[in-house]
PyMOL CGO cylinders between C-alpha atoms (Angstrom):
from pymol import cmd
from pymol.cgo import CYLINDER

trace = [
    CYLINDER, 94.88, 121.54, 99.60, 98.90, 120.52, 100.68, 0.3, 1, 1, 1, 1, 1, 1,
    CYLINDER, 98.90, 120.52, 100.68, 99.18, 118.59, 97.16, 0.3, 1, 1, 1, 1, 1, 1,
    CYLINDER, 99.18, 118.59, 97.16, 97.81, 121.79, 95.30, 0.3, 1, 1, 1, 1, 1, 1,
    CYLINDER, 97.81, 121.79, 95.30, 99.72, 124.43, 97.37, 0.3, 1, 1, 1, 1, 1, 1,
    CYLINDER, 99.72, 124.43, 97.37, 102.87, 122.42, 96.80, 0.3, 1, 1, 1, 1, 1, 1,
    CYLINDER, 102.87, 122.42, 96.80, 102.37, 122.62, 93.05, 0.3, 1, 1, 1, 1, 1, 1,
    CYLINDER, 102.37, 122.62, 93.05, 101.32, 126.51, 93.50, 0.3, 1, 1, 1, 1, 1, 1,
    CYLINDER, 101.32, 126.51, 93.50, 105.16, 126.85, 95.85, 0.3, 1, 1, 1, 1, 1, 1,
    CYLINDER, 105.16, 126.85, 95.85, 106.72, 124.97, 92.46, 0.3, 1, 1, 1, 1, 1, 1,
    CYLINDER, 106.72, 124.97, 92.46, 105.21, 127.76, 90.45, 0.3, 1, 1, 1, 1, 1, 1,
    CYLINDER, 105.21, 127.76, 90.45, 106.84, 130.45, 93.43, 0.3, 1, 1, 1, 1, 1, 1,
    CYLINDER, 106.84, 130.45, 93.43, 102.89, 131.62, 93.51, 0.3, 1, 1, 1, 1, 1, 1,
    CYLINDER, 102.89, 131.62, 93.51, 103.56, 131.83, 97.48, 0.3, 1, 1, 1, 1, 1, 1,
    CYLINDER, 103.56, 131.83, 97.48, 101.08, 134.19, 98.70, 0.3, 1, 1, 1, 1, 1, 1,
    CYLINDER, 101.08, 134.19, 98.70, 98.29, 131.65, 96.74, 0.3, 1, 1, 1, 1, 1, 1,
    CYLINDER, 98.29, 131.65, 96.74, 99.77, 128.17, 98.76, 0.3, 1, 1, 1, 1, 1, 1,
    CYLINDER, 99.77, 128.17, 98.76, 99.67, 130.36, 102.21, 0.3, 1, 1, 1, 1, 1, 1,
    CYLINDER, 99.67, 130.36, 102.21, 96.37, 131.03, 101.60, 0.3, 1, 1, 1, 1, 1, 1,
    CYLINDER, 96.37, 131.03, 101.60, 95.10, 127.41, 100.94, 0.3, 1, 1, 1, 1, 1, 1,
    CYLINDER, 95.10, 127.41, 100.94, 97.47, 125.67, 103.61, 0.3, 1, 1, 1, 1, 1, 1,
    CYLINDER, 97.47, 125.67, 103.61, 95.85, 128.60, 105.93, 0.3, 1, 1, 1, 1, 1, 1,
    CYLINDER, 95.85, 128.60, 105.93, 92.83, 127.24, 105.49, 0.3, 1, 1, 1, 1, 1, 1,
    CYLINDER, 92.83, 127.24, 105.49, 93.83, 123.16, 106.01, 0.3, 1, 1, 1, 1, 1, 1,
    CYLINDER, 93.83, 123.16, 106.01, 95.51, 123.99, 109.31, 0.3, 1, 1, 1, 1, 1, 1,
    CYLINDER, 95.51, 123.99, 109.31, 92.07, 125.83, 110.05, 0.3, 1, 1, 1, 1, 1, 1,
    CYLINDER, 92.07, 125.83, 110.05, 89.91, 122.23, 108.85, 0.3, 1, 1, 1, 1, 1, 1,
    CYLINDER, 89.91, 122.23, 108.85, 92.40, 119.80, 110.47, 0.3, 1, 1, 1, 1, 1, 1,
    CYLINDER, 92.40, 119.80, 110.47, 94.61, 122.44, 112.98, 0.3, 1, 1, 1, 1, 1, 1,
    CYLINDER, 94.61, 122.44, 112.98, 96.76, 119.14, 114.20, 0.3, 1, 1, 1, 1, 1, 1,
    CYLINDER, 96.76, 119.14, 114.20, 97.65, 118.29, 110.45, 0.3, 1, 1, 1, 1, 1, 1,
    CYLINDER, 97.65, 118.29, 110.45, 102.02, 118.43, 111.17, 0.3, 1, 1, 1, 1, 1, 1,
    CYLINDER, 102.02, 118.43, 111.17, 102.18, 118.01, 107.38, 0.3, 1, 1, 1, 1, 1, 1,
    CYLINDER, 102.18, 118.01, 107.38, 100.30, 121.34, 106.58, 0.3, 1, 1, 1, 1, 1, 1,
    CYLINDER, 100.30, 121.34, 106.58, 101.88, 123.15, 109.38, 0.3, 1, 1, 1, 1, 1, 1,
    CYLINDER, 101.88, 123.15, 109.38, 104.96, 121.95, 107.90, 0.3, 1, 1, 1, 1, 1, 1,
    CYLINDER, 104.96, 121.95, 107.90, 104.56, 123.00, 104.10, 0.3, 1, 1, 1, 1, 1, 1,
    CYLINDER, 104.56, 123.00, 104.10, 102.90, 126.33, 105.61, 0.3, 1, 1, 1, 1, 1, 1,
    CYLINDER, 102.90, 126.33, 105.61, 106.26, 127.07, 107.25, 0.3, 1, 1, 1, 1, 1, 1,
    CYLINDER, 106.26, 127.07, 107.25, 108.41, 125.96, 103.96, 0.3, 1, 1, 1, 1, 1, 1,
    CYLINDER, 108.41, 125.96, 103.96, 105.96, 128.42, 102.62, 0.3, 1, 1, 1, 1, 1, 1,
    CYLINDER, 105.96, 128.42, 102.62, 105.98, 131.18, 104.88, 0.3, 1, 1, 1, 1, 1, 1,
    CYLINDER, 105.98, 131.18, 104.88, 110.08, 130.69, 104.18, 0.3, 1, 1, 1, 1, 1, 1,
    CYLINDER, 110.08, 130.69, 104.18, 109.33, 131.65, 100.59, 0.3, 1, 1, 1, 1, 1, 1,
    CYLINDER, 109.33, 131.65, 100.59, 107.46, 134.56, 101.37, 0.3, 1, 1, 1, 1, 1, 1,
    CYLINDER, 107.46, 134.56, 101.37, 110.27, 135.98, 103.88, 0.3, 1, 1, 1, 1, 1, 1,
    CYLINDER, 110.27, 135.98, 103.88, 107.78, 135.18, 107.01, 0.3, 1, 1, 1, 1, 1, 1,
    CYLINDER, 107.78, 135.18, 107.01, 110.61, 133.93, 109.12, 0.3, 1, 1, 1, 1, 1, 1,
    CYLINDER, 110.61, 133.93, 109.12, 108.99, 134.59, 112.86, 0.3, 1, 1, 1, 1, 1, 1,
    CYLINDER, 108.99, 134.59, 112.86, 105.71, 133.16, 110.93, 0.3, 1, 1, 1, 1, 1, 1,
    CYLINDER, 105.71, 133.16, 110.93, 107.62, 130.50, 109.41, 0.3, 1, 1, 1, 1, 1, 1,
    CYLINDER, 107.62, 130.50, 109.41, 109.19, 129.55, 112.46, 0.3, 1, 1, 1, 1, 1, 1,
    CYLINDER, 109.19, 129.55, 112.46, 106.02, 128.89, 114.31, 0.3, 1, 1, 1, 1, 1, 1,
    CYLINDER, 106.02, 128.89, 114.31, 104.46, 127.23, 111.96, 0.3, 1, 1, 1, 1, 1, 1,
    CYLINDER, 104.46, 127.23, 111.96, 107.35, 124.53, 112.15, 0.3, 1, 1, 1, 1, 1, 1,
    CYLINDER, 107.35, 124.53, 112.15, 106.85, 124.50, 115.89, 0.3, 1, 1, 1, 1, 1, 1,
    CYLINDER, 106.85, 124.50, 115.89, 103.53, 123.69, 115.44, 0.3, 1, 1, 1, 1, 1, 1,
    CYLINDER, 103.53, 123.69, 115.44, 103.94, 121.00, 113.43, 0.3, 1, 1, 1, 1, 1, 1,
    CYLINDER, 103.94, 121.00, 113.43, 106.34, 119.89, 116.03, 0.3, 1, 1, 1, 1, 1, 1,
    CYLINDER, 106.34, 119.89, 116.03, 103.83, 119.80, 118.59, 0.3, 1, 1, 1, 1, 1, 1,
    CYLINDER, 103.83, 119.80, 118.59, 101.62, 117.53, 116.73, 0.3, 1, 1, 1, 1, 1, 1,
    CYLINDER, 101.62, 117.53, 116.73, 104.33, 115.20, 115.71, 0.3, 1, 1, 1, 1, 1, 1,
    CYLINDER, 104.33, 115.20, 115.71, 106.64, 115.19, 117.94, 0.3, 1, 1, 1, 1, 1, 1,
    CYLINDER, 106.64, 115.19, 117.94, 109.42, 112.69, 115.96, 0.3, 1, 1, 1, 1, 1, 1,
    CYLINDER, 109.42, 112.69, 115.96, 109.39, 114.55, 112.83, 0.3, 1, 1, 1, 1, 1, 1,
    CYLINDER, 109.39, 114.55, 112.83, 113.19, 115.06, 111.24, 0.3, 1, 1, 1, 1, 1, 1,
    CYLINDER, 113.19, 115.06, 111.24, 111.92, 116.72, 108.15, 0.3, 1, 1, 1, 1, 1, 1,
    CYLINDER, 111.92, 116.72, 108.15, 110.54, 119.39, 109.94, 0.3, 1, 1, 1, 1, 1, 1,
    CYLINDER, 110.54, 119.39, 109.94, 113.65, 119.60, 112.34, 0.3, 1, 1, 1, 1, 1, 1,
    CYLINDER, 113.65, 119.60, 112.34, 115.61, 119.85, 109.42, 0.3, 1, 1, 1, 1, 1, 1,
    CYLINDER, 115.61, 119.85, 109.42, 113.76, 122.30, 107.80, 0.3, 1, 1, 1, 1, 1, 1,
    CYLINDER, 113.76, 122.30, 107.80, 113.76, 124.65, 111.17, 0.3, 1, 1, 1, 1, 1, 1,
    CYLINDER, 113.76, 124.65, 111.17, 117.62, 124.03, 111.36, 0.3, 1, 1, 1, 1, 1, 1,
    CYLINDER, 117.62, 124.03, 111.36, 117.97, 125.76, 107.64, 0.3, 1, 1, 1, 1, 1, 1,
    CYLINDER, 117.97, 125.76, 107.64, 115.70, 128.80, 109.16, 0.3, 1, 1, 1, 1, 1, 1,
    CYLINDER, 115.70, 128.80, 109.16, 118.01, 128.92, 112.11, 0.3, 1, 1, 1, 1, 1, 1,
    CYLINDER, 118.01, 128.92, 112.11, 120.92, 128.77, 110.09, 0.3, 1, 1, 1, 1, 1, 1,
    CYLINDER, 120.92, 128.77, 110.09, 119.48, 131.78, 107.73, 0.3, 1, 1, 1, 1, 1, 1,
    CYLINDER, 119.48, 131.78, 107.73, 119.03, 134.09, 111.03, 0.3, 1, 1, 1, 1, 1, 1,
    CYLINDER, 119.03, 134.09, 111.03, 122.26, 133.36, 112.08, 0.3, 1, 1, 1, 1, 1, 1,
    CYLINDER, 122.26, 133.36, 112.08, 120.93, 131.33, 114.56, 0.3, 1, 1, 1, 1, 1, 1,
    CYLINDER, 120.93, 131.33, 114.56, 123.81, 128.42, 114.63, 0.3, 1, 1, 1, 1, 1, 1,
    CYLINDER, 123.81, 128.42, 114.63, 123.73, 126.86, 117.98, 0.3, 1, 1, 1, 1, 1, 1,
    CYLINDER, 123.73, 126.86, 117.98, 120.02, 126.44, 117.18, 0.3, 1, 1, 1, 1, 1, 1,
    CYLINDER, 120.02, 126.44, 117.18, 120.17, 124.93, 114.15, 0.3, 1, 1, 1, 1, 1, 1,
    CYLINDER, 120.17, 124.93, 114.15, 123.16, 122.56, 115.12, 0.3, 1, 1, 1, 1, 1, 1,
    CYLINDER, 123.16, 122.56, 115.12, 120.64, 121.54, 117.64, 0.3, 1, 1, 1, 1, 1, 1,
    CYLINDER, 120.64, 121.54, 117.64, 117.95, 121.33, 115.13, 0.3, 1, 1, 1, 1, 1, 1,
    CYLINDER, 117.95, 121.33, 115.13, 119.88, 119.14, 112.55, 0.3, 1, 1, 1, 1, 1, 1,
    CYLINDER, 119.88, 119.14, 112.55, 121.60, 116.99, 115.47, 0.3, 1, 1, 1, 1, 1, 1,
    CYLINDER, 121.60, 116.99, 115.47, 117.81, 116.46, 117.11, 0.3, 1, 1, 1, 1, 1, 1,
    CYLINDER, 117.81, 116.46, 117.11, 116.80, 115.44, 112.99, 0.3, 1, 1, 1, 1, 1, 1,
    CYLINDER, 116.80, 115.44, 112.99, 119.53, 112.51, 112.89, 0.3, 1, 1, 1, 1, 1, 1,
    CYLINDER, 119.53, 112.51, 112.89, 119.24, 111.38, 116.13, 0.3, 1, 1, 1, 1, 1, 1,
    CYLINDER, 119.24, 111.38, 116.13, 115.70, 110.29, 115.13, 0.3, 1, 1, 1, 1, 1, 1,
    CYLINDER, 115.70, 110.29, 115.13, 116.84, 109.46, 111.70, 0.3, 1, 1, 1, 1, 1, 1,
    CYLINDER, 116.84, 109.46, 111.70, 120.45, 108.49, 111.61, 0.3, 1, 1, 1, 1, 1, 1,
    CYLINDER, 120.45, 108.49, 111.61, 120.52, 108.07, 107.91, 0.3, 1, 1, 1, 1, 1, 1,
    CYLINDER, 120.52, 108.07, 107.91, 118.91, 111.53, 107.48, 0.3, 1, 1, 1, 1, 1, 1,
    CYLINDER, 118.91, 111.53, 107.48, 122.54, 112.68, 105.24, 0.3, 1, 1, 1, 1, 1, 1,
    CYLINDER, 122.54, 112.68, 105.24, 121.20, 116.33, 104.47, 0.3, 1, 1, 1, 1, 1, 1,
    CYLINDER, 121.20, 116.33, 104.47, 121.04, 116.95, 108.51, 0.3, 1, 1, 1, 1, 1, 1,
    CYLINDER, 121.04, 116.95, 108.51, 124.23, 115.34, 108.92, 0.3, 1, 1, 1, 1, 1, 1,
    CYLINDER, 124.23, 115.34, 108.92, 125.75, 117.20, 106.06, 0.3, 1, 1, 1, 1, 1, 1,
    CYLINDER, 125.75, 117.20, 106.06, 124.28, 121.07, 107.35, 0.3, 1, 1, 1, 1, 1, 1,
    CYLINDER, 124.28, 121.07, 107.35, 125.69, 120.28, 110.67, 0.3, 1, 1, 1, 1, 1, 1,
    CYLINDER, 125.69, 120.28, 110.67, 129.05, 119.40, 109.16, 0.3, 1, 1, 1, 1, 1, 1,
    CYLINDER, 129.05, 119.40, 109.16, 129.21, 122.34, 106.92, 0.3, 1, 1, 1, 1, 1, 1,
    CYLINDER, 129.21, 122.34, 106.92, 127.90, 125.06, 109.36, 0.3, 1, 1, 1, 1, 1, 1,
    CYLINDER, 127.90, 125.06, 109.36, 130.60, 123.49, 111.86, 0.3, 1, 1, 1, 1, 1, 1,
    CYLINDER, 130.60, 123.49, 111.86, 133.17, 123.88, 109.30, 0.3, 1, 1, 1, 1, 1, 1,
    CYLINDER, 133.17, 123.88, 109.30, 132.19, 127.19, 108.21, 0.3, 1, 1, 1, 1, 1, 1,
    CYLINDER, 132.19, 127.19, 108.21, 132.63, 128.37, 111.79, 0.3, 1, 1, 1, 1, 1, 1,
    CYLINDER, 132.63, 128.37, 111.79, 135.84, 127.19, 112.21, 0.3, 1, 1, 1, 1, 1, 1,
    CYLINDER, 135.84, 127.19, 112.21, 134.69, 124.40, 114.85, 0.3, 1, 1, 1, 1, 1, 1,
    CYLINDER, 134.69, 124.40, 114.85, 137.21, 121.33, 113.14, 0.3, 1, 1, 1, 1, 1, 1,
    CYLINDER, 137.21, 121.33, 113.14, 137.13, 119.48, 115.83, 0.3, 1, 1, 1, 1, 1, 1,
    CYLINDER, 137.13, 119.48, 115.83, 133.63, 119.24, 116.51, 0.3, 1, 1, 1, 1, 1, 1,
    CYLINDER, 133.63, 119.24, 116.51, 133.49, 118.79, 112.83, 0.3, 1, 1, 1, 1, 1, 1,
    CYLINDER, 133.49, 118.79, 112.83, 135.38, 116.10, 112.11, 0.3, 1, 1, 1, 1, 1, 1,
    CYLINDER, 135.38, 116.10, 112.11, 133.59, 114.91, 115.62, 0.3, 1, 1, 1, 1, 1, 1,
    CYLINDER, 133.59, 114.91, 115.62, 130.41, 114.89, 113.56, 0.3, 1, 1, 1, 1, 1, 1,
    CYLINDER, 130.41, 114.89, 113.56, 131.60, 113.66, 110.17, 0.3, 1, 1, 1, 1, 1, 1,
    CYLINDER, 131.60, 113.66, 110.17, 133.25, 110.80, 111.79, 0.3, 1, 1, 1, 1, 1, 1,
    CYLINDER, 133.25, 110.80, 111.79, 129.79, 109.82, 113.57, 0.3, 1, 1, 1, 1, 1, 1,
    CYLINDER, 129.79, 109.82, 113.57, 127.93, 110.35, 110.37, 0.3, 1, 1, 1, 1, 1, 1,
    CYLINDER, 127.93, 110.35, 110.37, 129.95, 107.63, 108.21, 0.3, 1, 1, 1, 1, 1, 1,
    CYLINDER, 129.95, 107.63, 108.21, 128.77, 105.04, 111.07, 0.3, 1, 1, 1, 1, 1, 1,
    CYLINDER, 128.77, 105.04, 111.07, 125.53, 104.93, 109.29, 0.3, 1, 1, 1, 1, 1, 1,
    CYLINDER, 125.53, 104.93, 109.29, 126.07, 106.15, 105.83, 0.3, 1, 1, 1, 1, 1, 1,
    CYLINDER, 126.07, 106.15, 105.83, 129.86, 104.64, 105.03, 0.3, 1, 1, 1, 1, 1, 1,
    CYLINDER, 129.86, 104.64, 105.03, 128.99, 105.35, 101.29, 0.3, 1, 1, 1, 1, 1, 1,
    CYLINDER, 128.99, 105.35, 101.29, 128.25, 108.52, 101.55, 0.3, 1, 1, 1, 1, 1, 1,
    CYLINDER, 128.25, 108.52, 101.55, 129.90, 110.76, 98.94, 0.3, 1, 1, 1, 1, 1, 1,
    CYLINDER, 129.90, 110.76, 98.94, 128.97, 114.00, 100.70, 0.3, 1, 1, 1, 1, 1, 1,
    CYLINDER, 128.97, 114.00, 100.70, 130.26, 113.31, 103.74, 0.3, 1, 1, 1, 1, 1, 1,
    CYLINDER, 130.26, 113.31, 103.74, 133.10, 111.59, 103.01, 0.3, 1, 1, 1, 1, 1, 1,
    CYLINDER, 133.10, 111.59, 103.01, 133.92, 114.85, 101.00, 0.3, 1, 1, 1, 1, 1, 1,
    CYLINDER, 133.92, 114.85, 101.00, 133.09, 117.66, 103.48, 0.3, 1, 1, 1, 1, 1, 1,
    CYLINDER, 133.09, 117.66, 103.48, 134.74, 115.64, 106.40, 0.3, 1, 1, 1, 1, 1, 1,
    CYLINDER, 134.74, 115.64, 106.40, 137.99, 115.31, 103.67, 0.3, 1, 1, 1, 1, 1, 1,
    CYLINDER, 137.99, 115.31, 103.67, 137.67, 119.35, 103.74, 0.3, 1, 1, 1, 1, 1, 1,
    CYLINDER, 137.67, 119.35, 103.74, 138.28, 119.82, 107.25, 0.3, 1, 1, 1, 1, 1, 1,
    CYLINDER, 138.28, 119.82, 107.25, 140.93, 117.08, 107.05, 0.3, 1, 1, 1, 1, 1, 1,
    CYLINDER, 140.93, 117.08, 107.05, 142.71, 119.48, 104.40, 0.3, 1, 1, 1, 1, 1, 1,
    CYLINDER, 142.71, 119.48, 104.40, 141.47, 122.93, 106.50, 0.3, 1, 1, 1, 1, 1, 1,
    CYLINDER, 141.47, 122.93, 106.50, 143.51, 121.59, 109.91, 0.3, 1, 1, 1, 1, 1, 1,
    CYLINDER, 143.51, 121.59, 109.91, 146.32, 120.38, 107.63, 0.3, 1, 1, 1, 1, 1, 1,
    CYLINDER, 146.32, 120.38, 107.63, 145.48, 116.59, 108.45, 0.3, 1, 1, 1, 1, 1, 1,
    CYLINDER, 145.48, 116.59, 108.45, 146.41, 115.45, 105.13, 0.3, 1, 1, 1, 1, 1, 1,
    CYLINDER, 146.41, 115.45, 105.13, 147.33, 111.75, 106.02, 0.3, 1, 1, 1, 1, 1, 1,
    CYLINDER, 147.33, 111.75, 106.02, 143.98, 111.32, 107.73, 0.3, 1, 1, 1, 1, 1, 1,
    CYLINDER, 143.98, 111.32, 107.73, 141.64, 113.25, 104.31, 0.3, 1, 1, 1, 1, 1, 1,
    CYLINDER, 141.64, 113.25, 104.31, 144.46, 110.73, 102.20, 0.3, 1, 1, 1, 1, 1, 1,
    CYLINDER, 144.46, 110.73, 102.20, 143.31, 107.77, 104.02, 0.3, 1, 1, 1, 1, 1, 1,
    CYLINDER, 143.31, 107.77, 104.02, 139.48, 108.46, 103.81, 0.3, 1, 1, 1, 1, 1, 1,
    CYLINDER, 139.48, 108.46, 103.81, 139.72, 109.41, 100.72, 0.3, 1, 1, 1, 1, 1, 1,
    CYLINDER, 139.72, 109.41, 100.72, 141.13, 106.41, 99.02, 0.3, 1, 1, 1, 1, 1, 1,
    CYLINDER, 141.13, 106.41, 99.02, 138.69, 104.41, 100.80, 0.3, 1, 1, 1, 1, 1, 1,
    CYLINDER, 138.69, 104.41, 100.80, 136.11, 106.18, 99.41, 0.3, 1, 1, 1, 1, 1, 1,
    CYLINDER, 136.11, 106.18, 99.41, 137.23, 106.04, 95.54, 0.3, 1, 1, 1, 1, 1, 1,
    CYLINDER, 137.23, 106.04, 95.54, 138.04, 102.47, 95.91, 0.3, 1, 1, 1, 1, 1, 1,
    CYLINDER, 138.04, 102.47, 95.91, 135.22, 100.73, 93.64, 0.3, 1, 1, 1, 1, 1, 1,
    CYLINDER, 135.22, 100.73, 93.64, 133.48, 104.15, 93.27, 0.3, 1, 1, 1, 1, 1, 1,
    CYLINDER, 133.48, 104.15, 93.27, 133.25, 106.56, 89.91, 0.3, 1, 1, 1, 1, 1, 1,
    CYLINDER, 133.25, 106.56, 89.91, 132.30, 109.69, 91.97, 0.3, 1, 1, 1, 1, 1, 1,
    CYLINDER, 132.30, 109.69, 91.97, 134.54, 112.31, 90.31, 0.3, 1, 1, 1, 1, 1, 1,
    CYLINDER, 134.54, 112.31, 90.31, 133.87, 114.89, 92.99, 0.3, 1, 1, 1, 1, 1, 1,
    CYLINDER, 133.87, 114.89, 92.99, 136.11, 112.21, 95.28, 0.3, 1, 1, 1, 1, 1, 1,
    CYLINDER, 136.11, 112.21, 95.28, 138.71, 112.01, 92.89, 0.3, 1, 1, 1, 1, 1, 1,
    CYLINDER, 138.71, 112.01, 92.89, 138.59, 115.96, 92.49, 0.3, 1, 1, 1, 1, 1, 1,
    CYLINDER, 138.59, 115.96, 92.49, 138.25, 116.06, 96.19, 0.3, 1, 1, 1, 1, 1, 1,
    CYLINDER, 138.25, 116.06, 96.19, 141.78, 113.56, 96.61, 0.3, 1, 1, 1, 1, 1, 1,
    CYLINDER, 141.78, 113.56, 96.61, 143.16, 115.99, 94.31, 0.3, 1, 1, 1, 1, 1, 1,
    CYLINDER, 143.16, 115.99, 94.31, 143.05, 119.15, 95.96, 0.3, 1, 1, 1, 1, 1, 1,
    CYLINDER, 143.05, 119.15, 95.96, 143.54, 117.79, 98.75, 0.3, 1, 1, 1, 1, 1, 1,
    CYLINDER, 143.54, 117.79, 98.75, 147.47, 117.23, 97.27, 0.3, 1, 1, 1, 1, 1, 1,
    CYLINDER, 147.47, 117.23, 97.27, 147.36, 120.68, 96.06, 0.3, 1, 1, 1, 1, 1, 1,
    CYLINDER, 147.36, 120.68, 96.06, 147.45, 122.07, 99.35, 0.3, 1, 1, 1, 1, 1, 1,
    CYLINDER, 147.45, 122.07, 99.35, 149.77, 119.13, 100.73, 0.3, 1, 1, 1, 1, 1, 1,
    CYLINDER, 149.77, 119.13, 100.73, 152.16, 120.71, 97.88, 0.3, 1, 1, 1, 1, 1, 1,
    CYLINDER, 152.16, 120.71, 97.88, 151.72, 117.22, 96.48, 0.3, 1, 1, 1, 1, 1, 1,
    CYLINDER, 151.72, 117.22, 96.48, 151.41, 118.28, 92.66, 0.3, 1, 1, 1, 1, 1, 1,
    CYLINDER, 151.41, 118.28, 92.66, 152.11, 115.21, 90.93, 0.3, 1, 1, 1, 1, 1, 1,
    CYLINDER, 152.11, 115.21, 90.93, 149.75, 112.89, 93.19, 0.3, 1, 1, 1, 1, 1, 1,
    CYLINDER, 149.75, 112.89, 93.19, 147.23, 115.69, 93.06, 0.3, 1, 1, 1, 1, 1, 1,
    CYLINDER, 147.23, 115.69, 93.06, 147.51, 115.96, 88.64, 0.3, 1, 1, 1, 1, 1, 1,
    CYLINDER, 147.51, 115.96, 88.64, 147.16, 112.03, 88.75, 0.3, 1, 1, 1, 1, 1, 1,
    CYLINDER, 147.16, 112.03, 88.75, 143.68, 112.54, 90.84, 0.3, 1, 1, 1, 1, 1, 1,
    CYLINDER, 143.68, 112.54, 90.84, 142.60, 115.69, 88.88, 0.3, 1, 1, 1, 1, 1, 1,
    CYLINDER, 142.60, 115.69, 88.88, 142.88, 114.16, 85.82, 0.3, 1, 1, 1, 1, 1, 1,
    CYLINDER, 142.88, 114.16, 85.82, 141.09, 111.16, 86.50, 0.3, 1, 1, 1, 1, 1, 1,
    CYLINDER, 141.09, 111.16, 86.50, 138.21, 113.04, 88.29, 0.3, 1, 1, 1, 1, 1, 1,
    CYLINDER, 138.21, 113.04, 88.29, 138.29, 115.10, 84.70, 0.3, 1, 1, 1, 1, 1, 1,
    CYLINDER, 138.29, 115.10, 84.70, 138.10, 111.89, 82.82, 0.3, 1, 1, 1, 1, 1, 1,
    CYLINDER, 138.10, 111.89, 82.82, 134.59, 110.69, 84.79, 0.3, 1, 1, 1, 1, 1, 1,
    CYLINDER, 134.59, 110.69, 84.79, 133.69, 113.89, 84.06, 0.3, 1, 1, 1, 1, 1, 1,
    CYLINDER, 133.69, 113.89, 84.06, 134.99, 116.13, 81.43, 0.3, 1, 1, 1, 1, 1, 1,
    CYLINDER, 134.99, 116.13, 81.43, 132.98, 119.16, 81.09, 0.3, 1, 1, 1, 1, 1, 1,
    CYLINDER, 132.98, 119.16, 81.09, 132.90, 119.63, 84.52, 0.3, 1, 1, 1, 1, 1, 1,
    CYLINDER, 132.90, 119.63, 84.52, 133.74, 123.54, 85.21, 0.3, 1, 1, 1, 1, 1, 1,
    CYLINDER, 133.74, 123.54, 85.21, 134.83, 122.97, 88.69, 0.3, 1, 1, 1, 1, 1, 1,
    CYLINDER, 134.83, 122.97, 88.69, 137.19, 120.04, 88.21, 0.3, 1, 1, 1, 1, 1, 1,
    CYLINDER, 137.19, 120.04, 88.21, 138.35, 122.13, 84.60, 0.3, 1, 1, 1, 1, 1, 1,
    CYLINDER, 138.35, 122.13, 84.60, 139.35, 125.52, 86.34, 0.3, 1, 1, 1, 1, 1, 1,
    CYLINDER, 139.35, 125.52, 86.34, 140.96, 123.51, 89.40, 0.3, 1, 1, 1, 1, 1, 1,
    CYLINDER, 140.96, 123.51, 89.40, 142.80, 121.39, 87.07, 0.3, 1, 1, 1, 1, 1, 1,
    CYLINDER, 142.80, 121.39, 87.07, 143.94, 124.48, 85.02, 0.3, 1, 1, 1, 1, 1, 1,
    CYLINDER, 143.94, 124.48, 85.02, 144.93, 126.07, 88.66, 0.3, 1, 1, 1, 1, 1, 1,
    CYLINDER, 144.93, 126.07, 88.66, 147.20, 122.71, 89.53, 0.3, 1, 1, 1, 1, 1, 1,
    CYLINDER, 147.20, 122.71, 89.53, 148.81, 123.56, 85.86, 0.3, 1, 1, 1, 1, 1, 1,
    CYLINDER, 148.81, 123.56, 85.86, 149.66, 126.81, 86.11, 0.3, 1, 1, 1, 1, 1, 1,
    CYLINDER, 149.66, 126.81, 86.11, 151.01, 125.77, 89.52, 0.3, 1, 1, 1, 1, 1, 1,
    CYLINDER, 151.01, 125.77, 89.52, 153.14, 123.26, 88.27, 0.3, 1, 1, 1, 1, 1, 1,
    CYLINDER, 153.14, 123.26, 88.27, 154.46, 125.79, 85.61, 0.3, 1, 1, 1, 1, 1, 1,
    CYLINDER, 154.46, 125.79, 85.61, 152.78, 123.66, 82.21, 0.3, 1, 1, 1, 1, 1, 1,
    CYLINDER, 152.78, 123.66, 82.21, 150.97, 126.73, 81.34, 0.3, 1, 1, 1, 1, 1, 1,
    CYLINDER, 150.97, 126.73, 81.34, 151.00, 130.28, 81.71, 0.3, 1, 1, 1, 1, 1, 1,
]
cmd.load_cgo(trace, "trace")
């Protein structure tokens, strides 16, 4: 019944997986995994109070369960409900450290909000356990740039590209000198992040932006 109502939420046939992960939690009511997919499902159908409880149910059955922690934390974070899905993420990696999509949410909502220091609080803990991280090392970069601590996004930066093709960190090292007024450091990284990829619309219309900047085209 889960495998087939996953393959029925695939198709976005909602109301059809509700139905049969209704009637698992019914056979088997302490089942975490079906009251888990019932609440990603319940999430599809715009359930959220449903949706909710089902992941609290799950909860209740298992009580170390990240996945599901993480998955509450993005229904928190869709009501507006921040504090509660900071908690929600934060309660996901301290059971998981290397859970990166927790620590990532967490890092992004913070930033969003306008909490840098917590933020870079956060990111810094996060690269502990996942040093290799692209994401992170990224997102934590951003609120670096956002606080105008451009030495500090520099430093992680170039630690992060050293041995590594990611052009998202080279893009990332290159607007990073675009707002450090930096424009021939930050053409040096933009182009390289276009050569790694060059049909990339992001790094193209940034690159084009540094350009027109620098006065080489209109």
């Amino acid at each position: 019944m889960n495998n087939l109502a996953m393959i029925l939420r695939d198709k976005r046939q909602f109301q059809e997986a509700e139905e049969l992960l209704e009637s698992a939690v019914r056979i088997s009511p302490s089942d975490a995994v079906s009251w888990l997919n019932l609440g990603v499902v319940r999430i599809g159908l715009h359930k959220m109070g449903p949706a909710e409880d089902s992941f609290l149910e799950a909860l209740r059955h298992r009580r170390k369960y990240p996945g599901c922690l993480f998955n509450l934390g993005n229904l928190y974070k869709y009501q507006g409900r921040h504090t509660e899905a900071i908690n929600a993420w934060q309660n996901a990696t301290q059971m998981s450290p290397t859970y990166t999509g927790a620590w990532k949410h967490t890092l992004m909502l913070l930033h969003d909000l306008g909490k840098y220091g917590r933020a870079i609080e956060v990111g810094k803990e996060a690269l502990k356990v996942l040093p290799d991280e692209a994401d992170l090392v990224i997102n934590l970069a951003n609120v670096y740039t956002k606080v105008e601590k451009f030495k500090e996004g520099e430093r992680l930066l170039q630690a992060a590209i050293k041995g590594n093709k990611n052009p998202l960190l080279h893009h990332s090292l290159g607007m990073l000198y675009y707002r450090w007024e930096k424009y021939e450091e930050a053409e040096k990284a933009m182009l390289r992040a276009k050569q790694l990829s060059p049909s990339d619309p992001l790094i193209l219309n940034d690159l084009q932006m540094l350009h027109r900047k620098m006065g080489k085209i209109k």
